[in-house]
N, C-alpha and C positions, 0 to 999 in steps of 0.2 A: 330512467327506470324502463325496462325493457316491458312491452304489452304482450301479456300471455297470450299464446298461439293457438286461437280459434279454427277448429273445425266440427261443420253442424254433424247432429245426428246423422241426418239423411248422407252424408254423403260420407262418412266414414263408414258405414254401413255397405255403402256401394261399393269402395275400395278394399273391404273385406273379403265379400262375396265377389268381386272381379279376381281378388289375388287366391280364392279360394281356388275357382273355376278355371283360371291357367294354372294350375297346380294338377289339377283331376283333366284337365284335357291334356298333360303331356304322357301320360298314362295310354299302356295299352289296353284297348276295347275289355271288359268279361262281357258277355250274351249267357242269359239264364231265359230258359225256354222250357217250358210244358210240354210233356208229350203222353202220349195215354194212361205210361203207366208211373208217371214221376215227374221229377223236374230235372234238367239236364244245366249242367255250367262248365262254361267253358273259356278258355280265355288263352292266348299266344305268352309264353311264360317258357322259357328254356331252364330258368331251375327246376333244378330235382329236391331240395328242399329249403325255400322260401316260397310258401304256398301264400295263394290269394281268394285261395279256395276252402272253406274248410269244416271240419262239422262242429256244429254248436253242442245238439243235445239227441236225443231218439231220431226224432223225427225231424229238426232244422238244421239245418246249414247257412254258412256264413259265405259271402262273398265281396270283395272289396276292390277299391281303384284309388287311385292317390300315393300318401307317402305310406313307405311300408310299415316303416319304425309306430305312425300312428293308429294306422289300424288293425297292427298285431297288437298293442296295449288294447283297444277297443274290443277285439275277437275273444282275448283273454278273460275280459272282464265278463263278456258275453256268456263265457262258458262257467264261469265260480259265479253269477246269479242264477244262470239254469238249474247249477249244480245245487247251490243253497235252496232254491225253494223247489226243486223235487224232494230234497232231503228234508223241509221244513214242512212241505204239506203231504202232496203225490205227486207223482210221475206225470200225471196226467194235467196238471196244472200247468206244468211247461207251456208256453205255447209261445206263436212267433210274435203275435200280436203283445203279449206281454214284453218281449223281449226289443221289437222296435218301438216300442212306447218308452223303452229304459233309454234305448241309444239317440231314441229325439231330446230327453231330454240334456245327457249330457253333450251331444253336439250343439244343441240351441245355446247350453249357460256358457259353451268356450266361445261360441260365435259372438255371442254381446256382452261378454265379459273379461275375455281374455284381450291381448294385444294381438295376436293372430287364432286366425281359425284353424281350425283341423284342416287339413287336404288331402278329403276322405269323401268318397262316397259310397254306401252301404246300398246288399240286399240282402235283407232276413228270410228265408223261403221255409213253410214247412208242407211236408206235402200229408194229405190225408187220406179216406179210406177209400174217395172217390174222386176225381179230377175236380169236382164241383167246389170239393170242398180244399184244396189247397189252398196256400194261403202264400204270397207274395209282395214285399213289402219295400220299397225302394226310401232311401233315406239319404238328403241330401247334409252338406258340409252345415248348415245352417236348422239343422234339426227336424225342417221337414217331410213330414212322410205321404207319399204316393202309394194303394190301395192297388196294385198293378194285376193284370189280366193276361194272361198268355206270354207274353217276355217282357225282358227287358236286356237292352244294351245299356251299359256304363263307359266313361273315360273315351279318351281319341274320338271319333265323329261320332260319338251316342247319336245327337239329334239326327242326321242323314241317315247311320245303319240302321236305326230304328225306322224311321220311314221303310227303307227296301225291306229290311226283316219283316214289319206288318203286311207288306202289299203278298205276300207268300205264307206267311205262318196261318194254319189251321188247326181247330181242334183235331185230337186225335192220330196226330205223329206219333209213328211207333219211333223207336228209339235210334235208331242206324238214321231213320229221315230228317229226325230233331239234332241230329249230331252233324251233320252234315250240311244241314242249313247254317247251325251254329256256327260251322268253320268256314263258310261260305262268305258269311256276314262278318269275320274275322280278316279273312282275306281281302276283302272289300276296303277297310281301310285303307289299304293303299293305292286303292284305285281312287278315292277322293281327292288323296293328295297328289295328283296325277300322273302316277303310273299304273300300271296294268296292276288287276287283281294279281295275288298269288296263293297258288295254292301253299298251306303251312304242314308242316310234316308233319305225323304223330308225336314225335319223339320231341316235338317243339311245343306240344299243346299239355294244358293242365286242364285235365278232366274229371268230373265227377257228375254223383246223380243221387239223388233220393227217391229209393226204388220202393213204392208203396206194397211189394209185394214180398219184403225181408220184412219175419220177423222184429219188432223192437227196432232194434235200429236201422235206418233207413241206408246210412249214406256210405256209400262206398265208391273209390274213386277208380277210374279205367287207365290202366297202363298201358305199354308194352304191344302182345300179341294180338290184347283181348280188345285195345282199341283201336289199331291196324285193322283189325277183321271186321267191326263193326262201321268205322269211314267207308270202308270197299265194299262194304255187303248191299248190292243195288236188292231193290223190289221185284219180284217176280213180272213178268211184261204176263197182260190182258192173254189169254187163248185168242187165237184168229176167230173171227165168225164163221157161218156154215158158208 
């Protein structure tokens, strides 16, 4: 008689979340970053449509790392619960907090219930009527949510671009400065893996923002002209002294 093939809790647990996390680190970097007047995301992506970026509802947007096929099921489902309970109570009910409270939990029941886990990791971002009150939410393959403050990097070297990104990120980036760190910190990837940083072309990058200063809805993504002119557009240098 053959003896059924034990393995404990703990350590199937571990082989999940190891085969999660090489799943989301073959992924390229997104960087979702604050800046005075919204939130800014950005991520190295040469389609023009299989986006990784996307809007959820008025005021949040979605943004993802991993397999694509699973977190456009998760984005979808994202957008027909916003949908259903603005249409079930108010508009105003929406919110991002309700919205990563739904995705932790069905991330958590695939992670200890399924035979593999999602290879996914989520940020819910809504932005509000003041920087204070934005609201940022990182949600990992295992249903966990982080409470996040000023950015975040996902996928490819999160933990290192994250380091450089904080040692430089400030409140109160206007948008051209928050964009350009963003594609900085983009670029940087490839210096980890060691080669030289490189700069990524416009036309390589998938951009958006949630601009707290649009009416209703917030997000609107930058293409083409409009975000060539905003990469190049440097800060006015300081006047000389007397």
């Amino acid at each position: 008689m053959n003896m059924p093939f034990y393995v404990s809790p703990e350590q199937l647990m571990k082989d999940r979340a190891d085969f999660a996390r090489k799943g989301i680190g073959r992924g390229r970097s997104v960087v979702v970053i604050a800046y005075d007047q919204g939130i800014a995301f950005a991520t190295h992506n040469p389609s023009r449509s299989l986006h990784k970026i996307s809007e959820i509802y008025d005021r949040i947007a979605f943004a993802a790392v991993g397999k694509y096929n699973e977190f456009e099921n998760l984005r979808v489902a994202g957008v027909r619960y916003a949908d259903l309970r603005g249409y079930s109570y108010d508009r105003a009910d929406v919110n991002a907090r309700g919205l990563a409270n739904a995705y932790a939990q069905t991330l958590g029941t695939v992670f200890t219930t399924e035979s593999k886990p999602l290879e996914v990791e989520l940020v819910v971002a809504e932005v509000g009527p003041s920087p204070a009150q934005d609201q940022i939410y990182r949600l990992s393959y295992d249903g966990s949510v982080a409470d996040e403050t000023g950015f975040v990097v996902m996928g490819g070297q999160a933990e290192q671009l994250g380091r450089d990104l904080g040692e430089v990120w400030h409140p109160g980036l206007t948008l051209p400065e928050a964009l350009r760190l963003a594609v900085a910190t983009l670029g940087g990837a490839d210096a980890h893996d060691g080669d030289a940083a490189q700069g990524i072309p416009a036309n390589q990058l998938e951009v958006a923002v949630l601009d707290r200063t649009r009416p209703r809805r917030a997000f609107r993504r930058l293409t083409g002209a409009v975000l060539a002119g905003l990469l190049e557009e440097m800060p006015e240098e300081a006047p000389d002294g007397p």
